[in-house]
N, C-alpha and C positions, 0 to 999 in steps of 0.2 A: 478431493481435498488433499490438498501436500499436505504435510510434517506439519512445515513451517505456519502452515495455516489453521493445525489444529490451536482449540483455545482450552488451557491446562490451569487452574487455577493452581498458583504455585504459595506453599504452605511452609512452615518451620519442618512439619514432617515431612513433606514431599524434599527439603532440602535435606533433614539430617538419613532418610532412607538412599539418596544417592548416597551422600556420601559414607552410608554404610557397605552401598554396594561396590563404590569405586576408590574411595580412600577409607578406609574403616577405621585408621588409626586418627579421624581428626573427626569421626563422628558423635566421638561424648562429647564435644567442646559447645558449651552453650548457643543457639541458634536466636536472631531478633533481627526483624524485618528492617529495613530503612528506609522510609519515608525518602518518596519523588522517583525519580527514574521511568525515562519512556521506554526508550529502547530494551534496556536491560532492567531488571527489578534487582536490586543488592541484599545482602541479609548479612550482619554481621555475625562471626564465626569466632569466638571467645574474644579474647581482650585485640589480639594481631592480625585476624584474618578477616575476608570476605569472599563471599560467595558471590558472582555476578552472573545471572540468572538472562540466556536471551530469552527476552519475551515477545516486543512488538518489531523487533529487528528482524526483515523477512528474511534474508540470509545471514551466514554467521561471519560471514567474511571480517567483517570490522570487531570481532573477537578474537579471532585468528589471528589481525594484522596487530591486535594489542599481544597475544602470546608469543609471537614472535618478535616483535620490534620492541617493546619496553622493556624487555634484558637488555638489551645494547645500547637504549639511551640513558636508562635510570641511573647507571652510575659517575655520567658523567652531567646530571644533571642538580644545581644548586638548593631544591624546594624537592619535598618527599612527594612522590609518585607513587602510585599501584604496580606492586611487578606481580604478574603471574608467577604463582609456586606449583600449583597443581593445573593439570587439566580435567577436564568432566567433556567425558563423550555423550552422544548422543544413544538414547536407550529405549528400552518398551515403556518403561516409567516415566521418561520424560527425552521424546525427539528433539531435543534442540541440545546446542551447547550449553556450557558452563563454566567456570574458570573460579578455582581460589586464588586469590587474590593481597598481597599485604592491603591493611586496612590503612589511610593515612588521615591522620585526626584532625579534628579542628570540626569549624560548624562551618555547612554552604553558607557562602556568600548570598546569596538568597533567601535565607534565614538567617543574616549574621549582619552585620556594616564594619567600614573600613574607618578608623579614628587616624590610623597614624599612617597620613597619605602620603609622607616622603621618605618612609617605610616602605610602604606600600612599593612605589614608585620605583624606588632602587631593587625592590625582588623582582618586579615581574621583568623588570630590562636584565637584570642578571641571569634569570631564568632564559625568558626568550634569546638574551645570546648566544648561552649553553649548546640553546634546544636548535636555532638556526646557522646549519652546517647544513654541505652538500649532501644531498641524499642518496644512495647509492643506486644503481643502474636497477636494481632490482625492489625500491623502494613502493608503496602502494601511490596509485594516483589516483585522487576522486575524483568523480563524476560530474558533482555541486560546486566543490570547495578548490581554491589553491590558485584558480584562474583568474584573469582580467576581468574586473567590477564588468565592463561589458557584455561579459557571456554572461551574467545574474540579471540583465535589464528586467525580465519575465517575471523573477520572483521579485526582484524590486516592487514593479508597479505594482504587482497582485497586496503586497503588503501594503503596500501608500496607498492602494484604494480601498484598504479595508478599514483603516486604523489612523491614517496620518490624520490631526488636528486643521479643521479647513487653516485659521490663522500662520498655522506653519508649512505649509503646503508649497509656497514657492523657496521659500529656507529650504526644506529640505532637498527638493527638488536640483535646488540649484548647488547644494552638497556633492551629490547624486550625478549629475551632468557635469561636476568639474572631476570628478572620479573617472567618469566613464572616460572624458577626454585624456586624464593624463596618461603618460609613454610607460608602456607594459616592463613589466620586471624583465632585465636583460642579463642577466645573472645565472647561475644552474641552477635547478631547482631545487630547494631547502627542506631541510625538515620542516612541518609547521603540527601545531596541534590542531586547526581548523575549527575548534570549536571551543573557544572561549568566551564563555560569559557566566555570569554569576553562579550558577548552580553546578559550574567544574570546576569554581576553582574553590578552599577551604579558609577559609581566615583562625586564627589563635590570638590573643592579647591584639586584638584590634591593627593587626596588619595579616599579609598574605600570608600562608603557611605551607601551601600543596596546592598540588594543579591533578586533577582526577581525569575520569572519562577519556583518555587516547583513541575511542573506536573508530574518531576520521583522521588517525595521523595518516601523514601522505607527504609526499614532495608538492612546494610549489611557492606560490609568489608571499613573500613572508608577510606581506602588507595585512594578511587575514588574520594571522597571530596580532600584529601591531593595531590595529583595531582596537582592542582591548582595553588601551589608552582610556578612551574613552568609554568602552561599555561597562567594564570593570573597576578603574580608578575613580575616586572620589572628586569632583570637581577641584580645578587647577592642578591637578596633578600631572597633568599629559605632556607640560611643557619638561618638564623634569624628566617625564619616563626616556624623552626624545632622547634627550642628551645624556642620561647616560646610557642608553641603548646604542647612540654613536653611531651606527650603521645606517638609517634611515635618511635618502636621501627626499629630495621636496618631494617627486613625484608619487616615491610609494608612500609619503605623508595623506596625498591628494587622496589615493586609492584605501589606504585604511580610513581617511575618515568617512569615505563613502559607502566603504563594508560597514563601519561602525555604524553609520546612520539606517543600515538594510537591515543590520543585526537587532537596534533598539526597535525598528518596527517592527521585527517578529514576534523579541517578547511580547509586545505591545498587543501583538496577536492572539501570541499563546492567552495573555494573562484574560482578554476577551472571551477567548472560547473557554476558561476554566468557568469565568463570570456565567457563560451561559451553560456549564454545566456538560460542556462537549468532549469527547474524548480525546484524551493528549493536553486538554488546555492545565495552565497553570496559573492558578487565581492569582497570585504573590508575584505574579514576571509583569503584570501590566505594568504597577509604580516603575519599577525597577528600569524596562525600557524606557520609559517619560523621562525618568530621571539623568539616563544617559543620552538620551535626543538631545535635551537641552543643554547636555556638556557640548554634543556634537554642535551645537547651532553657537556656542557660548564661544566656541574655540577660532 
């Protein structure tokens, strides 16, 4: 059995003992768990900080790539992010990484809704412009994420034959198959957050406020970030987010709305397997995907 594969029940005390042993000076600071988190379990660390705890992440790499790369975008970024303040190595007390973290406030969109959608609208296109710039030669690339809707066909289907609505089946399908067909991003490859959807990004006074979780930032085809359009904004909003995002020509339109359509069926998955009680599922993601399918099909 690896490290990575032992199973560590992680505790306020198992958090404030590291960081007695490895930051001592921040271990009087009040410790409180945070509700959700797969990959990472978070623990809030007095009023400013967090603690981000890997847990189901079999390696730490996408910890790593957030310690090193959200210094250098945070500040040029319009919406409060998490920057890495400390590190937490790996120990006897506990084999895995760790990272404190600034805390960025607000409640998951996942527990929260979006009122003020041309609000809304104008953050996340101001953000994602921010955030979409060349990446540099040395930037992370994922595996999953950043590529041609094409190379996702596999995890497509497996989602749409779990979960997609018979009634909507050829809708989305046909979402799906205009994505896959459209002309691949021909551009260098971008920054993107790769995983946006409701439970990364924060809302305050009923629009957006912070975009959390970086562990898939990477270079690639921006169209996965522009997705969001739809998984994230409140219906009607996406025609708005377009134009003032400005960049987004037809084709990578084609391609996010067909990640968006991939992305609402996963919640759709998750929120499934939370229903049945499975491990990783999330009860509260079913609506939430439904909800952004039928912007997807609405659009």
């Amino acid at each position: 059995m690896t490290d990575t594969e032992i199973d560590i029940e992680i505790t306020a005390d198992l958090v404030r003992e590291l960081l007695r042993e490895q930051h001592p000076d921040l271990a009087d600071l009040d410790v409180r768990e945070v509700a959700g988190g797969w990959g990472n379990q978070m623990w809030r660390l007095g009023d400013g900080l967090a603690v981000r705890m890997q847990r189901m992440d079999p390696t730490p790499e996408l910890q790593l790539n957030e310690r090193r790369w959200l210094p250098v975008l945070a500040p040029r970024l319009p919406l409060p992010v998490p920057t890495p303040v400390r590190s937490g190595e790996p120990s006897v007390r506990f084999p895995k990484h760790w990272t404190v973290m600034t805390w960025v406030p607000g409640d998951p969109l996942d527990c929260s809704s979006i009122s003020r959608g041309d609000h809304a609208a104008d953050a996340l296109a101001g953000f994602l412009r921010a955030l979409h710039v060349q990446a540099p030669p040395d930037a992370p690339v994922s595996g999953d994420r950043g590529g041609h809707p094409e190379e996702c066909t596999d995890g497509f289907d497996r989602f749409f034959h779990a979960v997609v609505p018979g009634d909507l089946a050829d809708d989305v399908r046909a979402v799906w198959d205009d994505a896959v067909a459209a002309p691949e991003w021909d551009g260098p490859p971008l920054w993107v957050h790769g995983d946006l959807h409701p439970a990364n990004v924060v809302v305050s006074d009923g629009t957006l406020s912070g975009v959390i979780d970086f562990g898939d930032i990477s270079a690639g085809d921006p169209a996965w970030d522009l997705a969001a359009a739809w998984v994230i904004l409140p219906a009607g909003a996406a025609s708005r987010f377009f134009d003032a995002y400005e960049r987004a020509d037809a084709g990578t339109i084609r391609r996010a709305r067909g990640l968006a359509a991939m992305k609402s069926l996963f919640l759709m998955l998750m929120g499934k397997n939370g229903d049945l009680g499975l491990p990783g599922g999330k009860p509260g993601w079913g609506p939430a995907g439904r909800a952004a399918l039928d912007r997807v099909l609405e659009s």
